[in-house]
N, C-alpha and C positions, 0 to 999 in steps of 0.2 A: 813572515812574522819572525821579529829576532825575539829569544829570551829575554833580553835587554826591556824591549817594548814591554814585557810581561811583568819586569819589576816596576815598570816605569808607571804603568797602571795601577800595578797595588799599591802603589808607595800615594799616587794620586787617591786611593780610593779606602785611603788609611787619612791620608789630612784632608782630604776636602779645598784644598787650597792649590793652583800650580805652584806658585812662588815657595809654599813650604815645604813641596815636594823637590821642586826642583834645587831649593838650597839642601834638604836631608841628602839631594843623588850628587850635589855637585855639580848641576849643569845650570846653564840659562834658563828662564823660564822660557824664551821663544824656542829654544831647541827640543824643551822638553813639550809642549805645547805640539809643538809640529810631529815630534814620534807619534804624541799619542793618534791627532787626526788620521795620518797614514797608517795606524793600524786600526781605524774604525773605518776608512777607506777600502782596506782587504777585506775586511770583515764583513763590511758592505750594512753595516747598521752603525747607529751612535750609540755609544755607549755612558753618557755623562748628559748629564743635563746644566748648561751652563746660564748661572745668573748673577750679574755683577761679576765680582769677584770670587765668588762660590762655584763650585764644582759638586756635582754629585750624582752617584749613579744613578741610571737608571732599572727599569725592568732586566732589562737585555745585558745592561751593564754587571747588573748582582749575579745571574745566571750565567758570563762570563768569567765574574772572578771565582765561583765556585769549582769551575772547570780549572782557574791556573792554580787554584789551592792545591790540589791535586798532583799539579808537575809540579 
């Protein structure tokens, strides 16, 4: 897990959108799209619940960002 990954979530879980997120970080959305899987990958849970074009956490996801509020 890089810190990186950990902005790259809140910044997701602040707009609800990849594409708004990934223009606030300055990346792709397919780049930023692909951090996130591989850190729900390690994590070994999803963290977002994906429809259409919406993003948004979930259970596991809320109780994730609580912990990066933290760092």
């Amino acid at each position: 897990m890089e810190l990186a990954q950990l902005k790259y979530f809140k910044t997701i879980a602040k707009t609800g959108k990849i594409t708004a997120a990934a223009q606030e970080l300055f990346l792709t959305p397919p780049a930023l799209s692909t951090s996130i899987v591989r850190l729900e990958k390690e994590l070994g849970v999803p963290l977002f619940d994906r429809t259409g074009n919406r993003i948004r956490l979930n259970p596991q996801g809320e109780l994730f960002l609580k912990h990066v509020d933290e760092v």
